[in-house]
N, C-alpha and C positions, 0 to 999 in steps of 0.2 A: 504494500500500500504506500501509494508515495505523501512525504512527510507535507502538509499543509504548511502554506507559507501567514506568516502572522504579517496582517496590513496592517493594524496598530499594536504596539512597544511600551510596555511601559519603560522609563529611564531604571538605571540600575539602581536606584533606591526607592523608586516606587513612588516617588513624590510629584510626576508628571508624565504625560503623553508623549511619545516621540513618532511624528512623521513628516515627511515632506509639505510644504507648505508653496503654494501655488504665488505667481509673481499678481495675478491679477482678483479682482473679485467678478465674480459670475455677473450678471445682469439681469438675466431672469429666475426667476426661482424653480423652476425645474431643473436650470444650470449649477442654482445656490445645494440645492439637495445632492448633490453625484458631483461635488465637489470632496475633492479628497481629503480636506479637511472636515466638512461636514461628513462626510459618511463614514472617516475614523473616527468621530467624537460618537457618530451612530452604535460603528460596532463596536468600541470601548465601553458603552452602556449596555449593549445584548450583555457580550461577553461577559459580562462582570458584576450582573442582574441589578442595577444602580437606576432604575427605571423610574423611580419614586423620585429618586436625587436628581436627574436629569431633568423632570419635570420640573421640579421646583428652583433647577437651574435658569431653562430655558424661560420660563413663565418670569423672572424677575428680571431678567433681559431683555421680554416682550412689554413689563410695563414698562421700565424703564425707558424704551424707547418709545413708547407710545409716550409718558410725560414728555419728554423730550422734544416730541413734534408737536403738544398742544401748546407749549412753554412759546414754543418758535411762532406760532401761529398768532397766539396771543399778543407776543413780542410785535411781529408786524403789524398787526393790528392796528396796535399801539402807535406805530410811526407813521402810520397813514392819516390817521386823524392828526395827526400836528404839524 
């Protein structure tokens, strides 16, 4: 049986991911998901059954940038009126 290759590494202490990291960001999000980055942080979570952690990863990333955009939104807002 030939030996599986591992797409993500942990580093030798175990305190981070190691994989290739792409020069550009994706554009659309089909592109964003089958990014190599995203799909190692993917299979770092199967692998490692961390499914609960990754949700309340990604979920504190997704408000934060959702504040993020209404903060900007408000911001212009702001500069248009004056």
């Amino acid at each position: 049986m030939a030996k599986k290759t591992e797409k993500v590494k942990l580093s030798k202490d175990g305190s981070s991911i190691d994989f290739v990291q792409s020069d550009s960001l994706p554009t659309s999000v089909k592109k964003f998901r089958q990014s190599p980055e995203i799909e190692g942080f993917y299979r770092f979570i199967f692998e490692n059954d961390l499914r609960v952690e990754g949700y309340e990863i990604l979920y504190q990333i997704i408000q934060r940038r959702k504040r993020d955009r209404e903060e900007a939104q408000t911001a212009a807002r702001r500069s248009k009126t004056k």
